[in-house]
Structures are given as C-alpha cells and as structure tokens.
BATOR-619251 format. One record per residue (C-alpha): x, y, z; chain. Coordinates in Angstrom, 1 decimal, always signed. Layout:
N
ATOM        u        v        w   chaine
ATOM        X        Y        Z        A
...
***
This chain:
351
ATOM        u        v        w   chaine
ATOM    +52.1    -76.2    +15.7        A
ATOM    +50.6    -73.6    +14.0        A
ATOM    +47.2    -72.1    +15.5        A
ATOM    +44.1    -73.2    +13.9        A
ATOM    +42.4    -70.1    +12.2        A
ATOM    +38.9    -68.9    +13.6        A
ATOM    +36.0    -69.2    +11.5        A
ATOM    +33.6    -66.3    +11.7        A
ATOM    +31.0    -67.2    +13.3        A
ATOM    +27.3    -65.3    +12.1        A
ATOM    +24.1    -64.5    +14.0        A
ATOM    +22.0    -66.2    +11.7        A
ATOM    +19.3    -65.6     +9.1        A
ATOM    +17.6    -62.0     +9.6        A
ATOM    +14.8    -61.9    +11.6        A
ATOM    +11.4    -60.9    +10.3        A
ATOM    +10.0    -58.1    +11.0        A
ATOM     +7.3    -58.6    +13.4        A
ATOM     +9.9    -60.1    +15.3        A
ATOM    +12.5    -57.1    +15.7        A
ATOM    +11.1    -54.9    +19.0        A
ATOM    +11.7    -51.4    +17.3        A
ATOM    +10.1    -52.0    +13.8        A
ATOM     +6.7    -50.5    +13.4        A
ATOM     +5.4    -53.8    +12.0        A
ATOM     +6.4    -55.0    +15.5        A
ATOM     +4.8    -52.6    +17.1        A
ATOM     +1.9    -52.5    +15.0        A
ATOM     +1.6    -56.4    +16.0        A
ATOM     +1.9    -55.3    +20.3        A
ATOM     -0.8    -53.1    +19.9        A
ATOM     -2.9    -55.3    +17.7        A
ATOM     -2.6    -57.8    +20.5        A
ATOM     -3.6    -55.4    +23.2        A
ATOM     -6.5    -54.4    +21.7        A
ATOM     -5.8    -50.9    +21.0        A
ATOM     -6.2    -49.3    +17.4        A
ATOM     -2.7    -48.6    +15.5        A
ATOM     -1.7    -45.2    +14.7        A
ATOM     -1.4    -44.7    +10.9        A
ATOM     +1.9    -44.5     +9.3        A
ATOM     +2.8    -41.5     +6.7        A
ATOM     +2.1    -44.0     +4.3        A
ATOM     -1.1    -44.6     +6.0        A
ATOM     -4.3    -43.0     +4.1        A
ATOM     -6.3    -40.9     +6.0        A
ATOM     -9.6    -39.4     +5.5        A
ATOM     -9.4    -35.5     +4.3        A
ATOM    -12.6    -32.6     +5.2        A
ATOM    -14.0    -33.2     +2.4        A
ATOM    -14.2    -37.2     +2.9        A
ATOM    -11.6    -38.2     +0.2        A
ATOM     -9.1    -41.0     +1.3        A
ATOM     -5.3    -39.1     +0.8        A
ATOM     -1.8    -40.3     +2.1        A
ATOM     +0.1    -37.7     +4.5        A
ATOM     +2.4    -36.9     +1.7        A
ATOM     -0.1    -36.1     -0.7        A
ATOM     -1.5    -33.5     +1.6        A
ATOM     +1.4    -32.1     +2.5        A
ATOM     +2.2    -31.7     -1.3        A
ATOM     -1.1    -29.7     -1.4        A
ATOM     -0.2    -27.4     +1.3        A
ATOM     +3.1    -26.4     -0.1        A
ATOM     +1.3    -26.5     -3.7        A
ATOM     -0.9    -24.2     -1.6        A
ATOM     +1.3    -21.9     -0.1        A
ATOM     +0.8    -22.6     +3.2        A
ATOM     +3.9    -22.0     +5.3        A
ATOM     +5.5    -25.4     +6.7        A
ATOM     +8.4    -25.3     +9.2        A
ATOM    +11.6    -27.8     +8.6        A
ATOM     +9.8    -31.1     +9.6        A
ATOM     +7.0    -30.0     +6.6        A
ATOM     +4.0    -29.7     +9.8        A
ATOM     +2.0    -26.9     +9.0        A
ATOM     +3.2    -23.8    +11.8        A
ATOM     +1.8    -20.9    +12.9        A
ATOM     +3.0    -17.5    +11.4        A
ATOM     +5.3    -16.9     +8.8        A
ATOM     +9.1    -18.9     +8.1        A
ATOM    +11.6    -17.7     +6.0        A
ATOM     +9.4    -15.6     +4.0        A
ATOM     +7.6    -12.2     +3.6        A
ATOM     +7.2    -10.8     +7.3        A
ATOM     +3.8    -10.1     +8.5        A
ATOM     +3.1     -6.3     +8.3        A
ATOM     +2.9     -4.3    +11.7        A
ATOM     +1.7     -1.1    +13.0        A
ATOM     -1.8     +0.4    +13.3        A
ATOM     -0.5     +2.8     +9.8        A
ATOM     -0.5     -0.4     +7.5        A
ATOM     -3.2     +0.4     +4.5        A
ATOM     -1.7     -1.7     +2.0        A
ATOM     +1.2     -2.8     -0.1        A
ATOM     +2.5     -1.4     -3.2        A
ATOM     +5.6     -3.1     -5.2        A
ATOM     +7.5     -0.1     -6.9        A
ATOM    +10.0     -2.1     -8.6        A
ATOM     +8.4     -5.2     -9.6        A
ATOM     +9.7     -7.4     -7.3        A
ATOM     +7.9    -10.0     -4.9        A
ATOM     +6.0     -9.1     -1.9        A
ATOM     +8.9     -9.0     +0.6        A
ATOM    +10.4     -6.1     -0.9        A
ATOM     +7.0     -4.2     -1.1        A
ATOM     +6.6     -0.9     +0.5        A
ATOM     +4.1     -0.1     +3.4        A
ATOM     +2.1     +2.8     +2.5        A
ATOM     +0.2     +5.3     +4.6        A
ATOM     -3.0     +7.2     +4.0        A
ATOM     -2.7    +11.1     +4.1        A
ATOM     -5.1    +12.3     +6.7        A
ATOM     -6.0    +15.2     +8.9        A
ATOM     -7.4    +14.3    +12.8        A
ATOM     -9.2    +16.4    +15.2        A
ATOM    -12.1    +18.2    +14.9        A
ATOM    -10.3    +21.9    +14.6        A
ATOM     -8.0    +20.4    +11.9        A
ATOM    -10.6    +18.9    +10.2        A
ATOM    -13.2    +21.9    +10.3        A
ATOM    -10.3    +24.0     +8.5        A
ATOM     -9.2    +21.3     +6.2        A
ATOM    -12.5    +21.6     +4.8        A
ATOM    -13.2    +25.4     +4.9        A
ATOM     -9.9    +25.5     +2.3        A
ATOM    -11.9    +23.4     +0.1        A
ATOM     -8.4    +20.6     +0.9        A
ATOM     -9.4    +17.8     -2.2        A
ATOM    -11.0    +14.8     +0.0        A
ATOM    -12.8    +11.5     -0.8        A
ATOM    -14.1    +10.7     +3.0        A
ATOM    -15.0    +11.8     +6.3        A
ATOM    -14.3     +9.1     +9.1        A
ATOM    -16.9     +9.8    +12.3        A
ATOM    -16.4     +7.7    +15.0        A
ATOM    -19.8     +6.1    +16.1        A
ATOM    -21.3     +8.0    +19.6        A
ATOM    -19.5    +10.9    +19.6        A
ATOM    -20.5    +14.3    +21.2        A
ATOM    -21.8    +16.4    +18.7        A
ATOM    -20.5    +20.2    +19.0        A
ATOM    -20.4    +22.8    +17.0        A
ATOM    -17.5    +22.0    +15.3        A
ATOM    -18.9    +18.2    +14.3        A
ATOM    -21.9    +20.2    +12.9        A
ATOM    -20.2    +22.4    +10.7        A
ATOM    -18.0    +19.7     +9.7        A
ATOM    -20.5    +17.5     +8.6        A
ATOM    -22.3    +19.9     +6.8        A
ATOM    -19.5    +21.6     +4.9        A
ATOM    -18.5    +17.7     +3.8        A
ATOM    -21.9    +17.6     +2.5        A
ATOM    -21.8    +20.7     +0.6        A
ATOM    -18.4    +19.6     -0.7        A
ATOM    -19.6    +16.3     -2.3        A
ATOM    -17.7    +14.4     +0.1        A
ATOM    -18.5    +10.8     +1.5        A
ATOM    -19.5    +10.4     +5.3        A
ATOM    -18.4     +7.4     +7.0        A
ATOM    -19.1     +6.2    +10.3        A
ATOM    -17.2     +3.6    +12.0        A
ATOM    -16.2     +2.5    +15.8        A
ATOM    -13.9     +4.6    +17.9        A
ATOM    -11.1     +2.4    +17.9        A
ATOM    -10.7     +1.9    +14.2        A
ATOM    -10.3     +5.4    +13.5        A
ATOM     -6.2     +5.2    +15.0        A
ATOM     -6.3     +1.7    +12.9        A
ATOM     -7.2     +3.5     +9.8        A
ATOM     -5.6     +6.9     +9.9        A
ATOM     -2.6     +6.3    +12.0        A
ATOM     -3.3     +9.3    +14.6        A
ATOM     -4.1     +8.9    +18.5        A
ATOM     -5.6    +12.5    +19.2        A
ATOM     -8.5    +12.4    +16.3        A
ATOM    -11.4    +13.2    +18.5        A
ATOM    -13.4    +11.3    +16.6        A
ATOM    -13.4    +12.7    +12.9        A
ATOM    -10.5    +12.7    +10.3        A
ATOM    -10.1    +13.5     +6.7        A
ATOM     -9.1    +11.1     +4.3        A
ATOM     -7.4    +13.5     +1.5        A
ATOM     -7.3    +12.7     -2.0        A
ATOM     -3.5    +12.6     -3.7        A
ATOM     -2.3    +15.5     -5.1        A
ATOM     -2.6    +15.3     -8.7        A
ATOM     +1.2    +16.8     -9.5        A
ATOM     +2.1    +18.3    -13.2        A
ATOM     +5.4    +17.6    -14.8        A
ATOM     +8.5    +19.5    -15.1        A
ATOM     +8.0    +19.8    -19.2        A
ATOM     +4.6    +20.8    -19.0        A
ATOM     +5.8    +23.8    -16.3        A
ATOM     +8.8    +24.7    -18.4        A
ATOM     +6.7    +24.0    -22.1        A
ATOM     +3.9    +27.4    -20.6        A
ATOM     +6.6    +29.1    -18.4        A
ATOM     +6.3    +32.7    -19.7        A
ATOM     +9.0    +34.9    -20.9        A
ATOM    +11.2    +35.7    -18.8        A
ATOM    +10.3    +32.5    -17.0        A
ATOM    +10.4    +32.1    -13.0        A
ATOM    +10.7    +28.7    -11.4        A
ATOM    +11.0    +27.3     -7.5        A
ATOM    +13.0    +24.6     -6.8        A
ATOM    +13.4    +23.0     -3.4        A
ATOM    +16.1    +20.9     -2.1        A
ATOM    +16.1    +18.7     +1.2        A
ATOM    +13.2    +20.7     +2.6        A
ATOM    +11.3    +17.9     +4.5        A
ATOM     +8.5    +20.1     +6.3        A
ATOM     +5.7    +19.9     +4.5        A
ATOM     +3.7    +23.1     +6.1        A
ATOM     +7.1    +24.6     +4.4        A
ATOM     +6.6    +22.9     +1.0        A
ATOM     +2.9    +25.3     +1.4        A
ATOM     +4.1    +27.9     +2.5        A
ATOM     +6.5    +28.3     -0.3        A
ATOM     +3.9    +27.5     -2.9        A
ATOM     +1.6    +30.3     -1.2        A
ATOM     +4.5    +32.3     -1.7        A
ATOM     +5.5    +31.4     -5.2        A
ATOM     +2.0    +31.8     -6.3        A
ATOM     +1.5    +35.2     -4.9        A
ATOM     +4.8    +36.7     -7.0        A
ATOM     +3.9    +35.1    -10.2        A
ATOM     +6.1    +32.1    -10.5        A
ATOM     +5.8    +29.4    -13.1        A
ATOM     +5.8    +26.4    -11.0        A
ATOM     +7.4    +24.7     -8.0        A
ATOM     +9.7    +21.7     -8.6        A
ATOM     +9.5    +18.9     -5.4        A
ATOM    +12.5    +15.9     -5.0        A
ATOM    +11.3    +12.9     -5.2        A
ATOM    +13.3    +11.6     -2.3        A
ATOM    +14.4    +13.3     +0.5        A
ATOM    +11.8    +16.4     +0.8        A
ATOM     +8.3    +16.4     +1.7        A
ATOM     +5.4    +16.0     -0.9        A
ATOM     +2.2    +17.8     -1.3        A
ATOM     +0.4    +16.0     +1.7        A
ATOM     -2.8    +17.3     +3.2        A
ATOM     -0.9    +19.6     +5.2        A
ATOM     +1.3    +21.5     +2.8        A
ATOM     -1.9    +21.6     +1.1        A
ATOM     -3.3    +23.6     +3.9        A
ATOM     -0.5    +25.9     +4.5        A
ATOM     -0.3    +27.1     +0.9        A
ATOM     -3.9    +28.3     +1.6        A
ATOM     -5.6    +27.7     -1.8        A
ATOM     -2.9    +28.5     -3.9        A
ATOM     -1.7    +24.9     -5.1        A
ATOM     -4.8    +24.4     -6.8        A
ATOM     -4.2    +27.6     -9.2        A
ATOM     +0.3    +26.8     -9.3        A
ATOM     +1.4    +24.0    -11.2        A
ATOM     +3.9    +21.7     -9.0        A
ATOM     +5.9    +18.9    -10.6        A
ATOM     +8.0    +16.1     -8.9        A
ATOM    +11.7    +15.4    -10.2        A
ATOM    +14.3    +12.6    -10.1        A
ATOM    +16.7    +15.4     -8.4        A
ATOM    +17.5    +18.8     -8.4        A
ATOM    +21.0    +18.8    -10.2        A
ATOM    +19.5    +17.1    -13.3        A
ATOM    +16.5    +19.2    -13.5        A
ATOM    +19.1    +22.4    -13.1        A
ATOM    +20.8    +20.8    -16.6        A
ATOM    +17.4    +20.8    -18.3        A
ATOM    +16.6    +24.7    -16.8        A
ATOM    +19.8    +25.3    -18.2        A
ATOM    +19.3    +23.8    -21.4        A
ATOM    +15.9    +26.3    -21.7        A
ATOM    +17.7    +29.6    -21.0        A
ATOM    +17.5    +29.7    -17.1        A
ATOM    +20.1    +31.3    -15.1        A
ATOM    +20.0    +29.0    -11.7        A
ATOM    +20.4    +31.0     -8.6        A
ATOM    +20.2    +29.1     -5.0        A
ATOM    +19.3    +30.9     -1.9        A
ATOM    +22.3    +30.4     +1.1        A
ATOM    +22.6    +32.5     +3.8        A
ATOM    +26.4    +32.7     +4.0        A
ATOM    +26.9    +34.2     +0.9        A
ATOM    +28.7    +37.9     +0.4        A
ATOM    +26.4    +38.3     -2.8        A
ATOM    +22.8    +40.1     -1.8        A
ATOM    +20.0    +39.4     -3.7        A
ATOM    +19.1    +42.9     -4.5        A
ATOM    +22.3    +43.2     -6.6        A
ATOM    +21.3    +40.1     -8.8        A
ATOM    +22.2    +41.6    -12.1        A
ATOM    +19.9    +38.9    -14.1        A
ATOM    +17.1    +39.4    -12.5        A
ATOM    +15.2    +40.2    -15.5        A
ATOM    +16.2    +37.2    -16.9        A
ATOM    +14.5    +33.4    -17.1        A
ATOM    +15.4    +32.2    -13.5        A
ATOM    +15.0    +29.2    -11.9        A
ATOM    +15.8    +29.4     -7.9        A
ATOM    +16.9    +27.0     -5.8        A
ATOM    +15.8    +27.2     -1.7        A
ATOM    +17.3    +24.7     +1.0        A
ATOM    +16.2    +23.8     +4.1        A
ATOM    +16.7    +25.7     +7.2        A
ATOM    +19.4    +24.2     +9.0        A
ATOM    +21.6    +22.6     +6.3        A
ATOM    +20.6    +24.9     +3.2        A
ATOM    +20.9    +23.8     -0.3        A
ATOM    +23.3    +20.4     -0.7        A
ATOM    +26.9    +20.7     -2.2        A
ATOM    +26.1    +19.2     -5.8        A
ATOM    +23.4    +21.7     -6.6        A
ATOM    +25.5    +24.6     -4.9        A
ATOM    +28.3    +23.6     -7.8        A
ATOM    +25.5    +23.8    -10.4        A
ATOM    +24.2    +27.0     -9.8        A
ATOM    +25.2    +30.2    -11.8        A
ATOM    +25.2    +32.2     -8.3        A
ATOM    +24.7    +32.2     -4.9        A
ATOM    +22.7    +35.2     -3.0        A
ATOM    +22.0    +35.8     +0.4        A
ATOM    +19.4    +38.5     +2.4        A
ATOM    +20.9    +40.5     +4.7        A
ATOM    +19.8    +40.1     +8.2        A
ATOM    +21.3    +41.0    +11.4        A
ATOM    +24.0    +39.0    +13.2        A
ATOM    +21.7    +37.7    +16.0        A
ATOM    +19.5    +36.3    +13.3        A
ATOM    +21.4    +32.8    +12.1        A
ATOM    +19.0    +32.0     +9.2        A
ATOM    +15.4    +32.7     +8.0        A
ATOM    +12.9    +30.5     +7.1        A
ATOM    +13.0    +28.6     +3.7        A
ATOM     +9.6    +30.1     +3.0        A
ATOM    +10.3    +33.5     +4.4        A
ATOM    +13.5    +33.8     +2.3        A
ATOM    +12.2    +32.8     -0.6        A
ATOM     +9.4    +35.3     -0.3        A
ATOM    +11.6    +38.2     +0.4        A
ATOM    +13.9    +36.7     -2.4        A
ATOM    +11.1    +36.9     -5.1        A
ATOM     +9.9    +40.3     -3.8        A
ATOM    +13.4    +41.4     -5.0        A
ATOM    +12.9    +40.1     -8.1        A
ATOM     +9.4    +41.3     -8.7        A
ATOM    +10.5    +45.1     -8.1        A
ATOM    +13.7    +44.5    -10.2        A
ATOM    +11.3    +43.1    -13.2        A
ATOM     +9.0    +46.1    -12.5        A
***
C-alpha cells in the first residue's frame, strides 16, 4: 500500500504583537504593567532646548545639516571622523588654502617673529618693519625691556601685553624671555619691475637652494653694497626674506629691490631673453672669476648653497661657470662670502 502523504502542518495565525516577548510593543506593554515609564522609540518625539517637540531623526538631520561630525551609528562623537584633522602644535596661527581647495588640504602658517630680549632690542635698533611688540605680563624690567619699549614707541609700533604662557602659543619660541617681535611681511618686488629699471650694463643675484635665511641677508647686504640691480629668491626650496634675513642684510633690503620667482632656470630664459650673460658661482670649476671676459657686460649670477652648490638644471643653463681660488685646506666658502668677493671682481673689472 502506498504511504499516505504528510500534510504540512502550520503554527497558526501570527501572533500580535504585544504578545511576541522581543517586540517593543511587548515590552512597551511589561513596563507599562510594572509601573515604570517607557523609553521613547526613534520614532518617539522628544522635547528639543528650545521646547519644540522633534523626532530623533529630524534632529539628527539637523546635525548633519549642521555639520556636526557623527560617527557610523549617526550619535554625535567627540573629535573629528573622516574629515579635516584638528590642527596641532603651539605654531598654528591660521589657515590659508593656496589652491582653492577645501579645508583639509589647507596649509598651516606661522608668524615671523624674533624672541628674546637681545634679539628683540636689535631687531628694533635696524628699524626691522614690525606691527607688534608681545610683553609678557610681570616680567622683570631691565635695561634691555626699557630700551625696547621705548624704541617701539618711537617706531610707531603697537605694545601688547599678554600672559607668560601665551607668548610660546603665539610665536612658536620657548627662550623669549618675555618679549618678541611680530614682524610685518616683506613686501617683495617682481622680477619685471627689477629687470624693466636694471641699468646698463645690468647686474642681477640669483640664489638657488640656499635655505639659510641669515644667508639670504647677508647676500642682499652684499649685493647692495656693489651696486646690483636686485636679488631673485625661489619660491620653493630657499629661504624668504623673514625677520632674520632682514636683520642680517643690515638695512640694505629696504634700499635693494628683491623679487620671488617660479624657479631659477626659467627666470635664467627671461635674463637671457634681456641680454644677460648667466654666470653661476661653483667652487670646482678651472675657470676663475677674475678672468671673466664679459664682465662688463649685463650679468645675471647665479650663487648655490654651501654644501651642494648650484643644482644640475641651472648649471646646464648658464653661459659659464667660475670659481675663487682658495687654498686646498679650504673646501668651499660661504654663499655670501663668495658672492661678495665674486662681485668685487666684477666691480674692479667694470671700473
């Protein structure tokens, strides 16, 4: 005999809600019976700060509308998530967006600033363009202080006085002995204005990969003092006219216009374009300055930094490479002091 088939047997109608253990309306009923006030649901309303009844989900909409930061469950968190990374570091004065992009690709920037009460004292006595003195509150007055203060009062410039410890906060320098300088930025020319009043024949500095600024002043001091036209600065990789080249050129960027370029190999194409023979400054090379045939000529010369002298692309541009002679103990002289001895050369060649 053939088996009789099963029949599929069901559990019955669905039970209501309140009557399955792990639905809220369940547990919403327990709780009820117990005395005890029920929790409300995200659907729930709830009462807002400011006494308006909202859901859950319409104020988290208004956070993220907002822009507060939520984590993956949409609770408000502490910090910052997947987003622009909070700025660090007692040298933080602000953001600036070069490129035009949002605020995670925004550049920290520093304040230039000279600390510590000799600094400061001869800062000021070279007349170094400033908008503020910082004086920490309580400090003990010296000499120094005194004269300090009073030359920044002959000079026009503001006086601040703030707590001890926000001095480091605002200039980014431990040893300040309570006073800094808060210099103003350079105000630089431009390489067609330099080359648009160079005189005839013209003489123009050019540094490349020099990133000490006291050696971005010297060589200004020294370029001023033989006549030059101007002084071309990189963009990148070389040092600016901060406080301190400021101070090392002793006066002398305030009468010598200084420009700052894209980088040195183009700018040598638009010398060359004006008339300029390009000459760079290297150590190794057999070829001595004081048998530079063009001297008389429009020049525009090229210095490098100490160690690794001028890079290989402008080397290729120039027209020649001369050296100073020195002895053999001597390996190489200082950027500054070459080019001075260089442009002495020239001076007595022109003369």
């Amino acid at each position: 005999m053939a088996a009789k088939s099963k029949r599929l047997k069901g559990k019955g109608p669905t039970p209501k809600a309140k009557d399955r253990p792990y639905h809220k309306a369940a547990k919403a009923a327990k709780l009820a019976k117990s005395g005890r006030p029920a929790r409300p649901t995200s659907s729930a309303r709830v009462r807002g700060s400011d006494g308006d009844l909202t859901s859950k989900a319409d104020r988290s909409g208004r956070r993220e509308r907002s822009g507060e930061r939520t984590g993956s469950s949409g609770s408000s968190r502490g910090g910052f998530r997947g987003g622009a990374r909070k700025p660090t570091g007692d040298k933080t004065r602000g953001y600036r967006n070069e490129r035009g992009g949002d605020a995670r690709r925004e550049r920290i920037t520093t304040v230039d600033t000279i600390a510590g009460r000799n600094a400061v004292v001869e800062a000021l006595r070279a007349h170094i363009p400033a908008k503020e003195l910082i004086v920490a509150i309580g400090i003990d007055i010296d000499d120094r202080v005194t004269e300090i203060v009073a030359l920044a009062e002959e000079l026009g410039i503001a006086i601040r006085e703030i707590p001890r410890g926000k001095v480091e906060a605002l200039t980014g320098i431990a040893n300040h002995q309570g006073v800094a300088l808060i210099a103003k930025p350079f105000q630089y020319s431009s390489q067609k204005e330099i080359f648009q009043r160079a005189k005839n024949p013209s003489l123009i500095i050019a540094v490349d990969g020099i990133t000490d600024p006291r050696n971005i002043g010297a060589i200004v001091r020294s370029a001023a003092a033989f006549g030059a036209d101007g002084v071309l600065i990189p963009e990148r990789r070389s040092a600016s006219m901060t406080a301190s080249a400021w101070k090392a050129s002793a006066g002398a960027a305030a009468r010598l216009p200084i420009a700052q370029i894209t980088n040195v190999t183009r700018s040598i194409e638009d010398a060359k374009a004006k008339g300029c023979f390009v000459i760079g400054l290297d150590g190794e090379s057999e070829d001595l300055i004081a048998d530079l045939k063009v001297a008389t000529e429009s020049l525009y010369i090229v210095v490098g930094s100490e160690g690794k002298g001028i890079s290989r692309l402008v080397r290729e541009q120039c027209d020649a490479i001369v050296s100073i002679p020195t002895t053999s103990e001597v390996e190489s002289l200082n950027a500054s002091v070459a080019l001075s001895i260089a442009l002495y050369s020239i001076s007595e060649a022109r003369r």
